[in-house]
PDB file of N, CA, C and O in Angstrom:
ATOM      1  N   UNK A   1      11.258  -2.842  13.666  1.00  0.00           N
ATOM      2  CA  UNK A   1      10.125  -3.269  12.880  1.00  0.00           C
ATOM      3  C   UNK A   1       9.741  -2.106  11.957  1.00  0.00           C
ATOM      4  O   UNK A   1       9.951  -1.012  12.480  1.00  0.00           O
ATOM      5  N   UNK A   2       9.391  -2.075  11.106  1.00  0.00           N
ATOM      6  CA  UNK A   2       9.293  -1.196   9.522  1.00  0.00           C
ATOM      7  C   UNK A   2       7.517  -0.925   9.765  1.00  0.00           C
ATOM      8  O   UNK A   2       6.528  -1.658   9.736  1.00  0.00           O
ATOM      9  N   UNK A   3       7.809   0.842  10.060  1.00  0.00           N
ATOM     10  CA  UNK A   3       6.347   1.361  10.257  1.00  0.00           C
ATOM     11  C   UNK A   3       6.374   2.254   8.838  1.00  0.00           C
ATOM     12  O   UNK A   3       7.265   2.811   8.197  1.00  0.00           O
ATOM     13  N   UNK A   4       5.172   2.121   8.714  1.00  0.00           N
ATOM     14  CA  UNK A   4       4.731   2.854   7.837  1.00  0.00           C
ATOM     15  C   UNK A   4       3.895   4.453   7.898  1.00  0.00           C
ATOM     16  O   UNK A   4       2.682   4.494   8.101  1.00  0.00           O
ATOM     17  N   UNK A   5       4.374   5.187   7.780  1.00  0.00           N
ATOM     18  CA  UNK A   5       3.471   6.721   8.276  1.00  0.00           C
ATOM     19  C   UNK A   5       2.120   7.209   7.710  1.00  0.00           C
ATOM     20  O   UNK A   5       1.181   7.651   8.373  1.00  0.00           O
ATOM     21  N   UNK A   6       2.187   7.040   6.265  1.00  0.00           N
ATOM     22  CA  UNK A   6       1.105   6.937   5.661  1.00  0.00           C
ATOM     23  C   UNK A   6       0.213   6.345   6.303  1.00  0.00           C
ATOM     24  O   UNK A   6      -0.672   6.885   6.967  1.00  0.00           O
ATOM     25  N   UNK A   7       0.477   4.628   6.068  1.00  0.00           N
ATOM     26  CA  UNK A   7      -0.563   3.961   6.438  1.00  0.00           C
ATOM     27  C   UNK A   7      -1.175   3.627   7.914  1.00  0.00           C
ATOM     28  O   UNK A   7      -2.271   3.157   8.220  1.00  0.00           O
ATOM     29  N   UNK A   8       0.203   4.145   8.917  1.00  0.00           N
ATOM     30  CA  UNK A   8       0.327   3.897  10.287  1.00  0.00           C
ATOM     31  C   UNK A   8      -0.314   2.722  10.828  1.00  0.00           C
ATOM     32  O   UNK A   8      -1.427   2.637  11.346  1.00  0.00           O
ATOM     33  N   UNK A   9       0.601   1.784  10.621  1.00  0.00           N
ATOM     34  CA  UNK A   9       0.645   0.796  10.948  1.00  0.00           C
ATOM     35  C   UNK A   9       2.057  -0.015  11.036  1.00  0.00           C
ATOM     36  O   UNK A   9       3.015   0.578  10.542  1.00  0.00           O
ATOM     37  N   UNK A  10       2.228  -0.912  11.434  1.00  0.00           N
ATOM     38  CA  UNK A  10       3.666  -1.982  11.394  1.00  0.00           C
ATOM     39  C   UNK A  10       3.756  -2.815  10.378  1.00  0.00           C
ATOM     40  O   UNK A  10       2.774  -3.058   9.676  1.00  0.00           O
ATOM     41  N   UNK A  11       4.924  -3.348  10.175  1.00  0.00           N
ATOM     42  CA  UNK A  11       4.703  -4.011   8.990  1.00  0.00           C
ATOM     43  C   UNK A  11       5.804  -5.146   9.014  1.00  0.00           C
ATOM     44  O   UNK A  11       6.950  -5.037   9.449  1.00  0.00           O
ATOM     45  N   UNK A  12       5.035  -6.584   8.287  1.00  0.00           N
ATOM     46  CA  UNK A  12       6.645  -7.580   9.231  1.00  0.00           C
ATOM     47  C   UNK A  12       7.314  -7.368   7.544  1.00  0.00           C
ATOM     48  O   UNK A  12       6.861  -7.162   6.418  1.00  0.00           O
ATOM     49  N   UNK A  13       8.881  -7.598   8.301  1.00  0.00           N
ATOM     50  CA  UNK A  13      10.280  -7.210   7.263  1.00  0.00           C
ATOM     51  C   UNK A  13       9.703  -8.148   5.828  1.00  0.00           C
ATOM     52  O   UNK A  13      10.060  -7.841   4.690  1.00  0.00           O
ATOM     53  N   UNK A  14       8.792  -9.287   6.112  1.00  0.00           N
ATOM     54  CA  UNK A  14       8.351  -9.929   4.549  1.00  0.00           C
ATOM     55  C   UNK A  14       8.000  -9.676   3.930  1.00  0.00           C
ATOM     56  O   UNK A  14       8.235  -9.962   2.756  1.00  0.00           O
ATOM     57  N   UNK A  15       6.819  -8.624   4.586  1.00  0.00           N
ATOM     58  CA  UNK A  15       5.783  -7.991   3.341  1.00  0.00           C
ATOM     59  C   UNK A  15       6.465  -6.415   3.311  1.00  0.00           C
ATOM     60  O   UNK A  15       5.579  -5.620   2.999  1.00  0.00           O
ATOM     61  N   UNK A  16       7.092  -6.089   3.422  1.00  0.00           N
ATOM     62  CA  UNK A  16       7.918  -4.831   2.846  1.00  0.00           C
ATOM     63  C   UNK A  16       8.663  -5.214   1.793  1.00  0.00           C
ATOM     64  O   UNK A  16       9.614  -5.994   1.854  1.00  0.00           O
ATOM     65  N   UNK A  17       8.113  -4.501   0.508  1.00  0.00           N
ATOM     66  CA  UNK A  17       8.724  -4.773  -0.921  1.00  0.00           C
ATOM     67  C   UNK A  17      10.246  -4.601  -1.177  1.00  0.00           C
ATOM     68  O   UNK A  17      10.905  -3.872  -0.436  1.00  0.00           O
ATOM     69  N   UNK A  18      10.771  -5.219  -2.146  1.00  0.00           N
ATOM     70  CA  UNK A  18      12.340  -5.411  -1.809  1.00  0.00           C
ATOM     71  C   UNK A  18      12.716  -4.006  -2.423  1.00  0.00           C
ATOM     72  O   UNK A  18      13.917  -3.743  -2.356  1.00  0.00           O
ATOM     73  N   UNK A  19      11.955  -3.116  -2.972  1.00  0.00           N
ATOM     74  CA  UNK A  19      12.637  -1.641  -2.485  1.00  0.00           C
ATOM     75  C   UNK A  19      12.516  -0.736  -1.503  1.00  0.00           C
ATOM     76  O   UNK A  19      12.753   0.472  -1.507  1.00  0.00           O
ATOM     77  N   UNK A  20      12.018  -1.637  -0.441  1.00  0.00           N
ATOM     78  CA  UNK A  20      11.415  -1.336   1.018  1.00  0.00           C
ATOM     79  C   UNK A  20      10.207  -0.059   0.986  1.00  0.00           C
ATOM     80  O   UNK A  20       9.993   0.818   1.823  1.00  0.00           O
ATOM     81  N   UNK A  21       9.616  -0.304  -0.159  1.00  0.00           N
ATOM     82  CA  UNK A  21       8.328   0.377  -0.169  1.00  0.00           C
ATOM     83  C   UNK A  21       7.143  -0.496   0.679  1.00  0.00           C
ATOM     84  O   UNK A  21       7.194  -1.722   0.782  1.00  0.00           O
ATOM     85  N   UNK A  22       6.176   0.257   1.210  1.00  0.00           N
ATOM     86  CA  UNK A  22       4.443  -0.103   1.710  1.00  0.00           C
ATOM     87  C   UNK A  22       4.191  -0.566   0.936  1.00  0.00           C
ATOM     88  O   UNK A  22       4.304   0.044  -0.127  1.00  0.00           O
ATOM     89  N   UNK A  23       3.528  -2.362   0.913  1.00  0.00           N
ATOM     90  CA  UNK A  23       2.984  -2.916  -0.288  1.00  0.00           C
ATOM     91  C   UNK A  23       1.252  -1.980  -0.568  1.00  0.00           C
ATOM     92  O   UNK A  23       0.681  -1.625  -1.599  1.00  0.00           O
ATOM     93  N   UNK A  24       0.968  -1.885   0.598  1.00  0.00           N
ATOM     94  CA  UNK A  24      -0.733  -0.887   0.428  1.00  0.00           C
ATOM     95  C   UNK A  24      -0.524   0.287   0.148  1.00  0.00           C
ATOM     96  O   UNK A  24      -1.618   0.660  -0.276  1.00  0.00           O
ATOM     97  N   UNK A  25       0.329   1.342   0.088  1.00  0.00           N
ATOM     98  CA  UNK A  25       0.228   2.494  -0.590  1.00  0.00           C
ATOM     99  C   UNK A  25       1.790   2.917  -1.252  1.00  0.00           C
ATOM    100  O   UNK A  25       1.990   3.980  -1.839  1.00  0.00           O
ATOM    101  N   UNK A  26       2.617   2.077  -1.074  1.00  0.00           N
ATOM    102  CA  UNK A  26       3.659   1.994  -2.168  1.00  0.00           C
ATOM    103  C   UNK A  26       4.925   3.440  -2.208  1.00  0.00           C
ATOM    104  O   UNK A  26       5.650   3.768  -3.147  1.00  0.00           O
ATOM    105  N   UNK A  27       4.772   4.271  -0.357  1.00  0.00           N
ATOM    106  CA  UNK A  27       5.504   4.905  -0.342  1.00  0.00           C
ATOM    107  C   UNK A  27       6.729   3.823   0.744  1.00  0.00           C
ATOM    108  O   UNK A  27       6.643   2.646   1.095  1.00  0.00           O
ATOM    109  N   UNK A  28       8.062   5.148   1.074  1.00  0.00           N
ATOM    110  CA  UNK A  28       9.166   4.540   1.574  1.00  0.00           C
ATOM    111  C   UNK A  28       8.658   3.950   3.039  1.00  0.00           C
ATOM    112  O   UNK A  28       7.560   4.295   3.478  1.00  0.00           O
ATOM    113  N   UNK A  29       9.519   3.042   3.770  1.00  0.00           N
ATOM    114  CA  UNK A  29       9.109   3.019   5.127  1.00  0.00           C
ATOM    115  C   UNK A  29      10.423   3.163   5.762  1.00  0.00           C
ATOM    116  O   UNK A  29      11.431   3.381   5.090  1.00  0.00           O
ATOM    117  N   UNK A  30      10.439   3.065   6.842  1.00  0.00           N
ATOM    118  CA  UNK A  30      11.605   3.199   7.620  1.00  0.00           C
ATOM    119  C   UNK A  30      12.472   2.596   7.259  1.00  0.00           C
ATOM    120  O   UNK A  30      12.138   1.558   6.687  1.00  0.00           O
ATOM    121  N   UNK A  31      14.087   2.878   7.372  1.00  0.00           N
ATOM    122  CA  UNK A  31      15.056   2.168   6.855  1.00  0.00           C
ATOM    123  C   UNK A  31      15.411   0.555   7.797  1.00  0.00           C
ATOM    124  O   UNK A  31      16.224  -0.227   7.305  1.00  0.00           O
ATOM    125  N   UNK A  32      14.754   0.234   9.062  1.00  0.00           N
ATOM    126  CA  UNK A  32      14.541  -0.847   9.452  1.00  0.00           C
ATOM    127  C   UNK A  32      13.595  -1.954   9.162  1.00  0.00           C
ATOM    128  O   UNK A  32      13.382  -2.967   9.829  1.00  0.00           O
ATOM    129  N   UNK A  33      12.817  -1.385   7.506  1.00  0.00           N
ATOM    130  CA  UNK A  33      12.232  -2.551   6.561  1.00  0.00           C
ATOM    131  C   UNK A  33      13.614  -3.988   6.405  1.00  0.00           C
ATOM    132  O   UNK A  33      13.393  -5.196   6.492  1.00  0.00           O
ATOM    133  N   UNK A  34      14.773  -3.408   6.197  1.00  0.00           N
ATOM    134  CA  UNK A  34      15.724  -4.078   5.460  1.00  0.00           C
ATOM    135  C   UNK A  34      16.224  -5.522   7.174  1.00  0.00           C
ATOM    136  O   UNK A  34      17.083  -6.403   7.221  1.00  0.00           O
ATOM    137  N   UNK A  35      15.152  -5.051   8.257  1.00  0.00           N
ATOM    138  CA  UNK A  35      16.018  -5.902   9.149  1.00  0.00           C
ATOM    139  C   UNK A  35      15.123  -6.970   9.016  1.00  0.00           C
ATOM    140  O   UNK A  35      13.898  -6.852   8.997  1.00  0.00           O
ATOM    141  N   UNK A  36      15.897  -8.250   8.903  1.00  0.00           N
ATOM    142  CA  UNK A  36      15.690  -9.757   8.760  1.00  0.00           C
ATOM    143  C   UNK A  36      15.245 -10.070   7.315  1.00  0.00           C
ATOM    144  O   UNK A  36      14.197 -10.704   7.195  1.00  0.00           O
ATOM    145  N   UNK A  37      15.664  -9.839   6.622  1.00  0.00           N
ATOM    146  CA  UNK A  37      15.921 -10.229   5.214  1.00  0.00           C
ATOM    147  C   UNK A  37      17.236 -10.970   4.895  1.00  0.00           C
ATOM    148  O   UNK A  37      18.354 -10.479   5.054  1.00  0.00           O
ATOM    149  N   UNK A  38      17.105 -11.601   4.656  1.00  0.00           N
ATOM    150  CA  UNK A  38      18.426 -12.794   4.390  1.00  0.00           C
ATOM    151  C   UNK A  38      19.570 -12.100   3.580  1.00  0.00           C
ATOM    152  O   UNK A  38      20.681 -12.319   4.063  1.00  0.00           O
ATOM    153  N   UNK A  39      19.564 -11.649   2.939  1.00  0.00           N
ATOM    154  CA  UNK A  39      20.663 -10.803   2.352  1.00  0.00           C
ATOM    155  C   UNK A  39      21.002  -9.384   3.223  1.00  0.00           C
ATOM    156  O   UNK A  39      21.532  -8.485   2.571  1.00  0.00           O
ATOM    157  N   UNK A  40      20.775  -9.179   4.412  1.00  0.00           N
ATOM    158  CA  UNK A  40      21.087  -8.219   5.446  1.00  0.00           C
ATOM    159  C   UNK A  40      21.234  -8.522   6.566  1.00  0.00           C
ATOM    160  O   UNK A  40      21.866  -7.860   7.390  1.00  0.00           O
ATOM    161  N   UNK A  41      20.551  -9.796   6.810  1.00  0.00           N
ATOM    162  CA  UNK A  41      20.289 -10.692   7.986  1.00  0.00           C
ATOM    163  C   UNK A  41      22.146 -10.276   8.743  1.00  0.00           C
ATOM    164  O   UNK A  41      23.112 -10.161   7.990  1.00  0.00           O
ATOM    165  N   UNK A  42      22.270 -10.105  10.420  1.00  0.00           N
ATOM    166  CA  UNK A  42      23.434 -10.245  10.946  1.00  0.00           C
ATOM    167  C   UNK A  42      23.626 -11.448  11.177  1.00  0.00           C
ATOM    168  O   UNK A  42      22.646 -12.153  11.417  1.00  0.00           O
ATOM    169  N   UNK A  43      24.604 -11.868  11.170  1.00  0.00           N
ATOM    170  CA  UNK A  43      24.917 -13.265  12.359  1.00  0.00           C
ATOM    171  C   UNK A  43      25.017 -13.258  13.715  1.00  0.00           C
ATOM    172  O   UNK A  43      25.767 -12.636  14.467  1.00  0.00           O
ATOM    173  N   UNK A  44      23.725 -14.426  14.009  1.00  0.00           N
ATOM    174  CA  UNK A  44      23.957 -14.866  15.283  1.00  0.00           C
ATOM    175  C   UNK A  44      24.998 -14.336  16.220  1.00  0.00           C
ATOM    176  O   UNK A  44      26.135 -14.173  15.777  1.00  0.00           O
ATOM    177  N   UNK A  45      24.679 -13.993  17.708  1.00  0.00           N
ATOM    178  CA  UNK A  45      25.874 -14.122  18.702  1.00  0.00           C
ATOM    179  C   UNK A  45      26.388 -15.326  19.040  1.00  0.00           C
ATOM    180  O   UNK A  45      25.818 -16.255  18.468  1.00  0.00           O
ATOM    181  N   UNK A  46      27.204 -15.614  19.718  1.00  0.00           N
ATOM    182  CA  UNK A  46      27.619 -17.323  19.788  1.00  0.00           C
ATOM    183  C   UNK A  46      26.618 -17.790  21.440  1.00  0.00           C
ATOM    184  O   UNK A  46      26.376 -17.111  22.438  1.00  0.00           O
ATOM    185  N   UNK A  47      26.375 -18.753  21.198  1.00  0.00           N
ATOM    186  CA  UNK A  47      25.831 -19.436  22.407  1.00  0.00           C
ATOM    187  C   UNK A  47      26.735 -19.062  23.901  1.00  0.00           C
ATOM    188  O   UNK A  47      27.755 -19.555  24.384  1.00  0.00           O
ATOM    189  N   UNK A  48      26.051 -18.232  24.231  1.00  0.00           N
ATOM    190  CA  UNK A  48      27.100 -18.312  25.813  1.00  0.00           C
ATOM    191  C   UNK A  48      27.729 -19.593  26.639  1.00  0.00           C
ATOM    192  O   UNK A  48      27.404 -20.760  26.419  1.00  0.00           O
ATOM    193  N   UNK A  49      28.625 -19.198  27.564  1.00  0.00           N
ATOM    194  CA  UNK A  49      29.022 -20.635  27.585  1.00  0.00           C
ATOM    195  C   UNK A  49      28.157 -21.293  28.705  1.00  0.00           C
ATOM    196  O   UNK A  49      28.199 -22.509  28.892  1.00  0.00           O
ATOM    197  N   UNK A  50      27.225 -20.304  29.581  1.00  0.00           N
ATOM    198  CA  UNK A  50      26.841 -20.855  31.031  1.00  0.00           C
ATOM    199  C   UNK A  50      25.953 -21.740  30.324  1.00  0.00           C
ATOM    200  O   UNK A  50      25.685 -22.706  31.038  1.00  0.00           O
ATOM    201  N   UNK A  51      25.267 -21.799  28.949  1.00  0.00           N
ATOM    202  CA  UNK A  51      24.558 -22.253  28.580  1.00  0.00           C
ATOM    203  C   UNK A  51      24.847 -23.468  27.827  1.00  0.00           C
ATOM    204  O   UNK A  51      23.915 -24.245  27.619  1.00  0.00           O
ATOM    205  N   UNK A  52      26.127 -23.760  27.349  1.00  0.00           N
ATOM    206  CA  UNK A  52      26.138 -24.709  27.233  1.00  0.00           C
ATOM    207  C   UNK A  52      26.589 -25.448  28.646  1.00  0.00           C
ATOM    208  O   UNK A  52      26.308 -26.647  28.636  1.00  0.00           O
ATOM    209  N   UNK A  53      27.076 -25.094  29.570  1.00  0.00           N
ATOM    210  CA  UNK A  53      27.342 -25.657  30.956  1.00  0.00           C
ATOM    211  C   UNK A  53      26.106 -26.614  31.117  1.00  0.00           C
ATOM    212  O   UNK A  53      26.066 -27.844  31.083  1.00  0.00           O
ATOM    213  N   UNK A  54      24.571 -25.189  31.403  1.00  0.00           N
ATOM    214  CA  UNK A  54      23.755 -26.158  31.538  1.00  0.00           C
ATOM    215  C   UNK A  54      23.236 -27.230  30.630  1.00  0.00           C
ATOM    216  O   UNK A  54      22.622 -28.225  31.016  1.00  0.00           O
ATOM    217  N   UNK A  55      23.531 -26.946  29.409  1.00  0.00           N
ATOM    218  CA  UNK A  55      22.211 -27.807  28.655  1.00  0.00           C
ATOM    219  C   UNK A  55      23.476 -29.791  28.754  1.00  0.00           C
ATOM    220  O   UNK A  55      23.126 -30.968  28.844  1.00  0.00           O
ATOM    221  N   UNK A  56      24.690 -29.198  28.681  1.00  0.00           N
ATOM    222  CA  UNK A  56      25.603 -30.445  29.218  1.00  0.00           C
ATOM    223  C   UNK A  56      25.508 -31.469  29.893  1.00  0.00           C
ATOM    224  O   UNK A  56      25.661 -32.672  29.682  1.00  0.00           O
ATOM    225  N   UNK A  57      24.967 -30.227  31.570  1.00  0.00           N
ATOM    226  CA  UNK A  57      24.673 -31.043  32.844  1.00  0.00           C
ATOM    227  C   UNK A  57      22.804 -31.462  32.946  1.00  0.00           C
ATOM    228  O   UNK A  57      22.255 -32.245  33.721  1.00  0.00           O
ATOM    229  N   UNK A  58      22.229 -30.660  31.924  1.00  0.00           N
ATOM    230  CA  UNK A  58      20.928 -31.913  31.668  1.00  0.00           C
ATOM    231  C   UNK A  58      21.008 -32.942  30.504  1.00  0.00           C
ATOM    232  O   UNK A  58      20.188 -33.858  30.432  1.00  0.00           O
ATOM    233  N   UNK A  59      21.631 -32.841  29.934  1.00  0.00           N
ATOM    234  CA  UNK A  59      22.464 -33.955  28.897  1.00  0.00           C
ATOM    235  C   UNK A  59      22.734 -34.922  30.029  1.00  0.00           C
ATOM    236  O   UNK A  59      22.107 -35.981  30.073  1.00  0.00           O
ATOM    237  N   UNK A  60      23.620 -34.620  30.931  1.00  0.00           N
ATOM    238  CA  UNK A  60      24.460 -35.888  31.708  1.00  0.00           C
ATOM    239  C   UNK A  60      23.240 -36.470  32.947  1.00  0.00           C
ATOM    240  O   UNK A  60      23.287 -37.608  33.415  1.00  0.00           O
ATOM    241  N   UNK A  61      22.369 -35.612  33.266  1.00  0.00           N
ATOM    242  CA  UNK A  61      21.678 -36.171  34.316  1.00  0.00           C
ATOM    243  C   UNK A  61      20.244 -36.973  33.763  1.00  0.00           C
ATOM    244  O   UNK A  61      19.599 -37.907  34.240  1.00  0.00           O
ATOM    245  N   UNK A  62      20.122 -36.366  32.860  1.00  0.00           N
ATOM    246  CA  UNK A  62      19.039 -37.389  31.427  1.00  0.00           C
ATOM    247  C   UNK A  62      19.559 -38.484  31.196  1.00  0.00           C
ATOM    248  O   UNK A  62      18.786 -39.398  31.482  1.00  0.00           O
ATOM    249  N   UNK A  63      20.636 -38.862  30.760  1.00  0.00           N
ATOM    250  CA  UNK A  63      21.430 -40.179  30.572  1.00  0.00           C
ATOM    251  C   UNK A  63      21.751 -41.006  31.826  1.00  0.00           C
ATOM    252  O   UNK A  63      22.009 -42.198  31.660  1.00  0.00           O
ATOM    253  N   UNK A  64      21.761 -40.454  33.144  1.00  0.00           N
ATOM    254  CA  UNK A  64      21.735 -41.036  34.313  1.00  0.00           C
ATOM    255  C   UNK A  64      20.639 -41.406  34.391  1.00  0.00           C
ATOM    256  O   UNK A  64      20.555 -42.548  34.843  1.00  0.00           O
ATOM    257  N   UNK A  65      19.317 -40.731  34.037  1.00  0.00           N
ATOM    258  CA  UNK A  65      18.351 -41.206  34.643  1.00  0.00           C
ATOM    259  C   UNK A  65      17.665 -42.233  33.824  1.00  0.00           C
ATOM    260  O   UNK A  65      16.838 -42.999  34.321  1.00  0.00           O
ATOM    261  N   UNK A  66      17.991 -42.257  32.604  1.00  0.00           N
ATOM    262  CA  UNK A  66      17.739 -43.372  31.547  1.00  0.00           C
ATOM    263  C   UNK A  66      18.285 -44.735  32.171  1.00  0.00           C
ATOM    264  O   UNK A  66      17.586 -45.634  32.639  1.00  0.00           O
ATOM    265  N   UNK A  67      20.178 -44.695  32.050  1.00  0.00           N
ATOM    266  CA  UNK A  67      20.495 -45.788  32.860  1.00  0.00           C
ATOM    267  C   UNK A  67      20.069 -46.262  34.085  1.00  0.00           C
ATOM    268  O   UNK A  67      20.239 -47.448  34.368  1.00  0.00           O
ATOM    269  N   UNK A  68      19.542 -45.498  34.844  1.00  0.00           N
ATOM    270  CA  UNK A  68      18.846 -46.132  36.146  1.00  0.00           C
ATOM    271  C   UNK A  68      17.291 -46.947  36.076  1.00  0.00           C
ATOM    272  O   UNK A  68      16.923 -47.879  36.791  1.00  0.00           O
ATOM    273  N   UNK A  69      16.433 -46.179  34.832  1.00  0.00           N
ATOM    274  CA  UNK A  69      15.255 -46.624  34.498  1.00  0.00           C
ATOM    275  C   UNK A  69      15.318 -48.113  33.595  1.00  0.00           C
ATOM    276  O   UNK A  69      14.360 -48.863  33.403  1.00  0.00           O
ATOM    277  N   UNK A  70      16.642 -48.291  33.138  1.00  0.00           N
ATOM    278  CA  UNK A  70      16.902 -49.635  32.372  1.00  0.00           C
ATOM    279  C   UNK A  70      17.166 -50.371  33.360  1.00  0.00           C
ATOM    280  O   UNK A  70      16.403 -51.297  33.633  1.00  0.00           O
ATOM    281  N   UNK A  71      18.466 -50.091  34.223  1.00  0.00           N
ATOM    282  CA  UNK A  71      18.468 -51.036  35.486  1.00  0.00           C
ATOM    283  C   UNK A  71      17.063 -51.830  36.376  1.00  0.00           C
ATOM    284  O   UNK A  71      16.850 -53.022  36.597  1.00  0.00           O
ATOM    285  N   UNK A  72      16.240 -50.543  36.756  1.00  0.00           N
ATOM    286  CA  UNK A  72      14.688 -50.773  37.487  1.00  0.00           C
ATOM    287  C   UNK A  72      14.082 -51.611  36.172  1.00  0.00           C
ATOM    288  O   UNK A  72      13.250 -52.329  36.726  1.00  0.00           O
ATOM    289  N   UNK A  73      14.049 -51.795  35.350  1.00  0.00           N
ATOM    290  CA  UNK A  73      13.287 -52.650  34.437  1.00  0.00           C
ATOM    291  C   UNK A  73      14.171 -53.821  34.806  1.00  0.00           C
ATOM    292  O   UNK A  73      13.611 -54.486  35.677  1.00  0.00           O
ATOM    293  N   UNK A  74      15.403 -54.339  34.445  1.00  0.00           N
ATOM    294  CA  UNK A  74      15.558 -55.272  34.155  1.00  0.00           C
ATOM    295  C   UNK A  74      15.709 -55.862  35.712  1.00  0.00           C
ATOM    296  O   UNK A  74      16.091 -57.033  35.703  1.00  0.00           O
ATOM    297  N   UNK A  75      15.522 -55.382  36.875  1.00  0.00           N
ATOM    298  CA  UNK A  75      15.808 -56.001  37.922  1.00  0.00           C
ATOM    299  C   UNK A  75      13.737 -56.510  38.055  1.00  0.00           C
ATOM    300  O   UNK A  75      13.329 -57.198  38.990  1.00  0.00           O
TER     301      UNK A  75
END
């Protein structure tokens, strides 16, 4: 997060000017102004896989429990 010394305070990566100056007193800030700005932005890690394991097996037990709640209606 992009501190400022002068002003000592934090500052979010938006309002740090795109020459990564303090918009309130207009000196440098840390060279971690530039993190999360779309033109520096990293890419994503990939979704682990345990995680898609789970979100799968509540996928499949959601759809079980749908089909069982249609069954109990129509009986």
């Amino acid at each position: 997060m992009p501190w400022c010394t002068d002003c000592d305070r934090f500052l979010s990566p938006s309002t740090v000017s795109e020459d990564g100056s303090c918009p309130a007193c207009g000196r440098q800030v840390d060279d971690s102004a530039a993190v999360g700005r779309k033109d520096d932005a990293e890419a994503l890690p990939p979704v682990p896989w345990h995680l898609k394991v789970l979100a799968s097996g509540v996928v499949a037990y959601l759809g079980w429990r749908v089909v069982q709640g249609i069954v109990w209606l129509i009986d």
